[in-house]
Jmol script that loads the backbone (N, CA, C; Angstrom):
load data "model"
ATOM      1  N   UNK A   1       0.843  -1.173   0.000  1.00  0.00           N
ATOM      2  CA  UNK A   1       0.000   0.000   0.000  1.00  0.00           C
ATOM      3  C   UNK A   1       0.895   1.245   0.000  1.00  0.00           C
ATOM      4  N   UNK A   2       0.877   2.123  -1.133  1.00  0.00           N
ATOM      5  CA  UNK A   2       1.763   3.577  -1.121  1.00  0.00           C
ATOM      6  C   UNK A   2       0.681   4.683  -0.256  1.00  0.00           C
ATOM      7  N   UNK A   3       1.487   5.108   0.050  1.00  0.00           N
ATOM      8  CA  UNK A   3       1.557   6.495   1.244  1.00  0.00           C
ATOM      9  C   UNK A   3       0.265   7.584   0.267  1.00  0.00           C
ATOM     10  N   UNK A   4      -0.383   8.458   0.412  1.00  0.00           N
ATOM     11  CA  UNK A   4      -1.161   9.174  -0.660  1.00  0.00           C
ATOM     12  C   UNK A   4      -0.688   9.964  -0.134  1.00  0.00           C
ATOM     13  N   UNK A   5      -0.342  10.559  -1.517  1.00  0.00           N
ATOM     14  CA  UNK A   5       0.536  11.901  -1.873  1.00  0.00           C
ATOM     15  C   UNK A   5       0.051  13.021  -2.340  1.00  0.00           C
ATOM     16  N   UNK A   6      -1.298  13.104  -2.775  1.00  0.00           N
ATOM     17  CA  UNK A   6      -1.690  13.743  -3.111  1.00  0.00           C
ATOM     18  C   UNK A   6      -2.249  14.854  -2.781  1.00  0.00           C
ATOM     19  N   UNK A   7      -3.070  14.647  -1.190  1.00  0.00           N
ATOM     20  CA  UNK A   7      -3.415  15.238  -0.325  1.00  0.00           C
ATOM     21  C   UNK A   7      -2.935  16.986  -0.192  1.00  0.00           C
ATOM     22  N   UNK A   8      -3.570  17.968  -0.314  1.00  0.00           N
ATOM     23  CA  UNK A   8      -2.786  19.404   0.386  1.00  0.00           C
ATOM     24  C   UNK A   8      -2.133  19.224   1.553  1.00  0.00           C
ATOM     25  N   UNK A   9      -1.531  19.844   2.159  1.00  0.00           N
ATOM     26  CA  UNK A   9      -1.122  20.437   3.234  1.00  0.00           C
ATOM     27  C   UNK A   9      -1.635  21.473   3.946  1.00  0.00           C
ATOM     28  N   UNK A  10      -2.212  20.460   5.181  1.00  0.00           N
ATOM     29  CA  UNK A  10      -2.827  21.434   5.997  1.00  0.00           C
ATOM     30  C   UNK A  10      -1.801  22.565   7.146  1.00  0.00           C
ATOM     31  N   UNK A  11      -1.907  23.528   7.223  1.00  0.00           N
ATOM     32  CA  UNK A  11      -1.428  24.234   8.230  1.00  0.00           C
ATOM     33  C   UNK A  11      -1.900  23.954   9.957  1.00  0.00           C
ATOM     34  N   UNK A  12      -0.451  24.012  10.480  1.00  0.00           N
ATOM     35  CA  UNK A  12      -0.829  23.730  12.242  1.00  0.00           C
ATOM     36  C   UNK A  12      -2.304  24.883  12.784  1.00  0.00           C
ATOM     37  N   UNK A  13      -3.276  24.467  13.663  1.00  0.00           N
ATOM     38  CA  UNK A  13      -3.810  25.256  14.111  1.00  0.00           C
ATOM     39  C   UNK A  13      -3.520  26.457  14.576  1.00  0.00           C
ATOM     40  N   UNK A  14      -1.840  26.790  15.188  1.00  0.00           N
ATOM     41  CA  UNK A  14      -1.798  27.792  15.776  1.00  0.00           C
ATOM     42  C   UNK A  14      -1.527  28.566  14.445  1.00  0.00           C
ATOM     43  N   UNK A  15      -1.215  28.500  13.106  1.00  0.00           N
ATOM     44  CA  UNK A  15      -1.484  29.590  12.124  1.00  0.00           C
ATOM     45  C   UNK A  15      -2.842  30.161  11.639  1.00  0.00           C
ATOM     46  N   UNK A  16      -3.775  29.576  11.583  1.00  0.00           N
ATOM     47  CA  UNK A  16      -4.886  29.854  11.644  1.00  0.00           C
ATOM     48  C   UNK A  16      -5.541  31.379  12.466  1.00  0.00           C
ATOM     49  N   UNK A  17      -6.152  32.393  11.519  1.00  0.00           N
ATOM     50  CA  UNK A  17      -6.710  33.017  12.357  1.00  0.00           C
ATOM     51  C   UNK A  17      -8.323  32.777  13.387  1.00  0.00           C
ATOM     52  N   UNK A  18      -8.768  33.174  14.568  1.00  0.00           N
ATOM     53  CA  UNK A  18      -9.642  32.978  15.020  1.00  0.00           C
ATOM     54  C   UNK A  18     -11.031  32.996  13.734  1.00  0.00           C
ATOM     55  N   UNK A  19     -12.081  32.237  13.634  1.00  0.00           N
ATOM     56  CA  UNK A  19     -13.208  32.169  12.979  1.00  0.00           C
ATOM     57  C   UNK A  19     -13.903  33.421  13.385  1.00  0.00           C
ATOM     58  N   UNK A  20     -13.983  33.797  14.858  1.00  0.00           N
ATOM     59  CA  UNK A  20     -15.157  34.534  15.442  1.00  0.00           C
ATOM     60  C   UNK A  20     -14.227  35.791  15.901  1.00  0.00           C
ATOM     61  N   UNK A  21     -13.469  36.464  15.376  1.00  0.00           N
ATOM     62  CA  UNK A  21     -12.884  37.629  16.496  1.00  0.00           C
ATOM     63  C   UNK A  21     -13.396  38.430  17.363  1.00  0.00           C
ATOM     64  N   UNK A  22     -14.611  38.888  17.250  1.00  0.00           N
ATOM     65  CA  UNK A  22     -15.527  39.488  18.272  1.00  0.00           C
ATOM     66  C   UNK A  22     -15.954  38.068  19.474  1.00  0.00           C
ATOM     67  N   UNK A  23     -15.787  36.982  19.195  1.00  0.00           N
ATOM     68  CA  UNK A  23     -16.240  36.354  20.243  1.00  0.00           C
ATOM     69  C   UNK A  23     -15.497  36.466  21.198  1.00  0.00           C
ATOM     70  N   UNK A  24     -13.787  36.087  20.697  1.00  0.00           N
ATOM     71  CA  UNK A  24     -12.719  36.266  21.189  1.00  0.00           C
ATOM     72  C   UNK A  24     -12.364  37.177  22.718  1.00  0.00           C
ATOM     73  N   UNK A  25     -12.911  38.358  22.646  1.00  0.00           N
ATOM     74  CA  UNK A  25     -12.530  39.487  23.079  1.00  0.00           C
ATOM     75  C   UNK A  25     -13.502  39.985  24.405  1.00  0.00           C
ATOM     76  N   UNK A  26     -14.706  38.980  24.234  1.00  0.00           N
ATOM     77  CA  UNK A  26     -16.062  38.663  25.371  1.00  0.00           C
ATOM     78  C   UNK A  26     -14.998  37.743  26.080  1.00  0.00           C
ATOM     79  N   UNK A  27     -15.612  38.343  27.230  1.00  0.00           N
ATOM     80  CA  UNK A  27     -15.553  37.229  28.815  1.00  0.00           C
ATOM     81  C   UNK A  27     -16.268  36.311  28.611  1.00  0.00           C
ATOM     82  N   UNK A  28     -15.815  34.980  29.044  1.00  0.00           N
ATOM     83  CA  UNK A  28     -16.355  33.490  28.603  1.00  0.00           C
ATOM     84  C   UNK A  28     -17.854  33.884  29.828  1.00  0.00           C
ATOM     85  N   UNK A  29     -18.612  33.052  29.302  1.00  0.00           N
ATOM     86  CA  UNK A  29     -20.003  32.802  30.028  1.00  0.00           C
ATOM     87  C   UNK A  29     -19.757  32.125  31.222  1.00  0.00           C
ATOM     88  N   UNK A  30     -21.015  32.589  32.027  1.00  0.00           N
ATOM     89  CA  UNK A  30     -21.077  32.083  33.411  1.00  0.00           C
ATOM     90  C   UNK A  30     -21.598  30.504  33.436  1.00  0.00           C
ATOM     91  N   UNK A  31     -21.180  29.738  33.978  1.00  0.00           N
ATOM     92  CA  UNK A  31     -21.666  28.025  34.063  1.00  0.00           C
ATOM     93  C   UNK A  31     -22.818  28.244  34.706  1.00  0.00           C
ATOM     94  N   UNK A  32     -24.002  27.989  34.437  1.00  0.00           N
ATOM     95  CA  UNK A  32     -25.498  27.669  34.957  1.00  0.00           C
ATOM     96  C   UNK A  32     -25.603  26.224  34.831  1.00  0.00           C
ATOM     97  N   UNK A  33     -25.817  25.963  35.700  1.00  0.00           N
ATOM     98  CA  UNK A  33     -26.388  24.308  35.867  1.00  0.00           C
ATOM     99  C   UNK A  33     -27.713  24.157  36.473  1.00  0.00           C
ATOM    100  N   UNK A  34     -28.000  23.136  35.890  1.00  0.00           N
ATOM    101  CA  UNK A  34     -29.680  22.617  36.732  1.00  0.00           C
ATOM    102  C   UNK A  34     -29.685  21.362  36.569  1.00  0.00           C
ATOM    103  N   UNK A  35     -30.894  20.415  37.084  1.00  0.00           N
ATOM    104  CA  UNK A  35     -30.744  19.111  36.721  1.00  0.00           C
ATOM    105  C   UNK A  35     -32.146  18.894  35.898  1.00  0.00           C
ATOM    106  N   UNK A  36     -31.581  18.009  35.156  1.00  0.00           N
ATOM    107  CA  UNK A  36     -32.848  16.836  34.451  1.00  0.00           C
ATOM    108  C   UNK A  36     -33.194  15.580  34.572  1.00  0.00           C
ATOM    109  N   UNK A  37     -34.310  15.782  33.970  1.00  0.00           N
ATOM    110  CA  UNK A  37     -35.138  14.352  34.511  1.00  0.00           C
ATOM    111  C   UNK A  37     -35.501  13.274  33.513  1.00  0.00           C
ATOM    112  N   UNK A  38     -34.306  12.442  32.986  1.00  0.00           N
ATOM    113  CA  UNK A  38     -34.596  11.731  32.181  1.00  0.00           C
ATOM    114  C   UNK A  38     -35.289  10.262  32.441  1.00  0.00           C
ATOM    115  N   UNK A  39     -36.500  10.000  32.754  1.00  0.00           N
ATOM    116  CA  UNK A  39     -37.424   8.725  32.928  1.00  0.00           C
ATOM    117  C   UNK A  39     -37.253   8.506  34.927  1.00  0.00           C
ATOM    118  N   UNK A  40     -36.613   7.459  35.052  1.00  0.00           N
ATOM    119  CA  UNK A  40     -36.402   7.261  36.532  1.00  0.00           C
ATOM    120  C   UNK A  40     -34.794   8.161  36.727  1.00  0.00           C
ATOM    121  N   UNK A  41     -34.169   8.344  35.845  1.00  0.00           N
ATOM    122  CA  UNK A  41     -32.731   9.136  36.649  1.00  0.00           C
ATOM    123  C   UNK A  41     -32.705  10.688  36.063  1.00  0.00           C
ATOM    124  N   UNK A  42     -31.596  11.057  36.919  1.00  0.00           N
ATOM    125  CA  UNK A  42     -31.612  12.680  36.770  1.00  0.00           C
ATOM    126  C   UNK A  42     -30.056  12.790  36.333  1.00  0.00           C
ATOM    127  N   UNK A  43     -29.981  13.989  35.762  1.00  0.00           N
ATOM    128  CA  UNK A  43     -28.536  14.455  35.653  1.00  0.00           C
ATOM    129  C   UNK A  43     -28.384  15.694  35.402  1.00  0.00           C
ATOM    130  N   UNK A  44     -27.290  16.212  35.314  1.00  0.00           N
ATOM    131  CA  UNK A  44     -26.876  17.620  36.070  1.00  0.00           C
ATOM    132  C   UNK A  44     -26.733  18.114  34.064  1.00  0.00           C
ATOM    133  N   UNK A  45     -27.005  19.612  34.084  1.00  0.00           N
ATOM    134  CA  UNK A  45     -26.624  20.054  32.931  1.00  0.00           C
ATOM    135  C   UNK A  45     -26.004  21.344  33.127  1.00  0.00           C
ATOM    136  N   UNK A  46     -25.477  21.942  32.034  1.00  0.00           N
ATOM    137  CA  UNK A  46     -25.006  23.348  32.278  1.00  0.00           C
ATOM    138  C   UNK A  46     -25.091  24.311  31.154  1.00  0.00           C
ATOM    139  N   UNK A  47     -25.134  25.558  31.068  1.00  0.00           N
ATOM    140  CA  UNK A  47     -25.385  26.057  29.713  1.00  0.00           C
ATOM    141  C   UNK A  47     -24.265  26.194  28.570  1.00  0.00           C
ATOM    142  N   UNK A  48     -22.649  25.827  29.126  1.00  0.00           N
ATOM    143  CA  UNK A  48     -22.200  25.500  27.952  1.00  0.00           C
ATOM    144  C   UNK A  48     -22.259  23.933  27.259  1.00  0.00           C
ATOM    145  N   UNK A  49     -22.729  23.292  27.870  1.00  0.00           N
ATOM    146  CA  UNK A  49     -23.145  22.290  26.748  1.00  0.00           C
ATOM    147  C   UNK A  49     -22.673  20.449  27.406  1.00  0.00           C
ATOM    148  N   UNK A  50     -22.596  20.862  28.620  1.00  0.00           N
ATOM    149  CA  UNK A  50     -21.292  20.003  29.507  1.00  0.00           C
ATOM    150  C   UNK A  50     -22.974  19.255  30.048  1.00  0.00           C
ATOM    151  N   UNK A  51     -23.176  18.076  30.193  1.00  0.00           N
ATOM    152  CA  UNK A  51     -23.780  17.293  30.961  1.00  0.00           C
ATOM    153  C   UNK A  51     -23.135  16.102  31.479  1.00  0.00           C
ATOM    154  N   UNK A  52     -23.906  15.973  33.125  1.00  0.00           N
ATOM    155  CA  UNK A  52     -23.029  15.051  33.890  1.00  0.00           C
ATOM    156  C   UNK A  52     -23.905  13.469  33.479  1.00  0.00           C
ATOM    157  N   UNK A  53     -23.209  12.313  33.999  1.00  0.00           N
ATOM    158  CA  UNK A  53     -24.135  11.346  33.913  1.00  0.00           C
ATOM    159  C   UNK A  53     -25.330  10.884  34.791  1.00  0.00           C
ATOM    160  N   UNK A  54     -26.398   9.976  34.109  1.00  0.00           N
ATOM    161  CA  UNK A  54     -27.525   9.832  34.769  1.00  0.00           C
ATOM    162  C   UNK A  54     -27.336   8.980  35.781  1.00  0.00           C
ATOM    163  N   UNK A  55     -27.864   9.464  37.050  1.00  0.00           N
ATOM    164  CA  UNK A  55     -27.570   9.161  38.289  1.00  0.00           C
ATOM    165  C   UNK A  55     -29.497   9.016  38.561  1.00  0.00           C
ATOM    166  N   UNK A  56     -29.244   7.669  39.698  1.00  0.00           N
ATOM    167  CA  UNK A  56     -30.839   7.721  40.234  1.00  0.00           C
ATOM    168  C   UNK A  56     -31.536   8.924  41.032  1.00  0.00           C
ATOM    169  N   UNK A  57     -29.922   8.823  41.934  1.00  0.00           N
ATOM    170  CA  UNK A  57     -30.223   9.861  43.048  1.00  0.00           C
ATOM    171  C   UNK A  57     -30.271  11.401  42.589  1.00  0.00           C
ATOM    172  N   UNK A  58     -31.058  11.876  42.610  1.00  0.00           N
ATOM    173  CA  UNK A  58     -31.256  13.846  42.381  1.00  0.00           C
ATOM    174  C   UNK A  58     -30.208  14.486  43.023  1.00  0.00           C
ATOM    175  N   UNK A  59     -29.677  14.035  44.528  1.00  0.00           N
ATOM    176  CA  UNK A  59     -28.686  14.635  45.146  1.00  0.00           C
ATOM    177  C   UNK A  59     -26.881  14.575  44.811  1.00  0.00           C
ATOM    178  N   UNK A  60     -27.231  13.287  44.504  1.00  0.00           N
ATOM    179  CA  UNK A  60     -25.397  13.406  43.716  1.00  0.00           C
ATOM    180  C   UNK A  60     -25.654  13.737  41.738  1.00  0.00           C
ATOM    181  N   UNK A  61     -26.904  14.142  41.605  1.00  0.00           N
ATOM    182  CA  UNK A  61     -26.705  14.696  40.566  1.00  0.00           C
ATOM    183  C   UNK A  61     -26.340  15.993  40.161  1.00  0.00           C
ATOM    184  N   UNK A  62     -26.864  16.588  41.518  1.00  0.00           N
ATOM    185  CA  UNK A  62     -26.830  18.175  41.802  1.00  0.00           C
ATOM    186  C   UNK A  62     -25.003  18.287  41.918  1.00  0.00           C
ATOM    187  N   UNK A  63     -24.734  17.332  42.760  1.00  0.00           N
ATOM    188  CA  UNK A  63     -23.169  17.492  43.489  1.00  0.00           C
ATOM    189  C   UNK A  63     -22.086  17.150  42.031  1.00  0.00           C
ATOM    190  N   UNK A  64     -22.369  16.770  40.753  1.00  0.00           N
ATOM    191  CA  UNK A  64     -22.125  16.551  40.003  1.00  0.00           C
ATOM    192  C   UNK A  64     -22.044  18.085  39.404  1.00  0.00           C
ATOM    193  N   UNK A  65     -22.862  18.552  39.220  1.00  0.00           N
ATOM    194  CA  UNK A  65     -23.052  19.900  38.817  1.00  0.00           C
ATOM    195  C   UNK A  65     -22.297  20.789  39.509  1.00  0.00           C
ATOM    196  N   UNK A  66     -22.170  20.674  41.400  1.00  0.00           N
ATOM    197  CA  UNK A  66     -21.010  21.795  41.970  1.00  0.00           C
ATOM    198  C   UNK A  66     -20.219  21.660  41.512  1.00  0.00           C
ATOM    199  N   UNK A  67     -19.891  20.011  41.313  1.00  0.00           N
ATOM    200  CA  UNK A  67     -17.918  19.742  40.755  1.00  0.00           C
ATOM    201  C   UNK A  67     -17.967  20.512  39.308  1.00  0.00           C
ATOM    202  N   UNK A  68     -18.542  20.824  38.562  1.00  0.00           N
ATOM    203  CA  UNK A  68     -18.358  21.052  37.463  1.00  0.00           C
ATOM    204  C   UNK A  68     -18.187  22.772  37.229  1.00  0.00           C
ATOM    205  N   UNK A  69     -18.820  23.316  38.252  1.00  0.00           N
ATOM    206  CA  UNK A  69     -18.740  24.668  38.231  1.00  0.00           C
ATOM    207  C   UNK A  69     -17.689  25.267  38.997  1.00  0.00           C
ATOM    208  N   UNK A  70     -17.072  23.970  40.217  1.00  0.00           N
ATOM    209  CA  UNK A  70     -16.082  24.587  41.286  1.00  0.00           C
ATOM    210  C   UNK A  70     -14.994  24.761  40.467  1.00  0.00           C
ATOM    211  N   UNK A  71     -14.127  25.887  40.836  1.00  0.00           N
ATOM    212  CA  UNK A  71     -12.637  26.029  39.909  1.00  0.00           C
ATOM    213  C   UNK A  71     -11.934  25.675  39.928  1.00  0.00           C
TER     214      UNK A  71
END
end "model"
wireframe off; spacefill off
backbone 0.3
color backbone group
């Protein structure tokens, strides 16, 4: 099997300019978490997009959610 050669050459990420430059320059968002209720278990969510796993208990789902927001 030969090597394919054909391919471009991609550049390392750090040459790349940012996609969003105005996003850039905003203070990252605050972590909001809450929990959900998927059938019999719950789990912790947050508003960037981070969810914990489904747990029976509501209370270590919540505690799932502190760890995720503590720094």
């Amino acid at each position: 099997m030969e090597p394919h050669i054909d391919a471009p050459l991609v550049p390392p990420l750090d040459a790349l300019p940012p996609r969003h430059p105005q996003l850039r320059s905003q203070p990252p968002a605050p972590h909001i978490t809450s929990t959900a209720e998927r059938g019999s278990f719950c789990l912790a969510v947050c508003s960037c997009g981070w969810t914990g796993p489904a747990r029976r208990s509501r209370d270590l789902a919540r505690k799932d959610a502190s760890r995720h927001t503590a720094p």
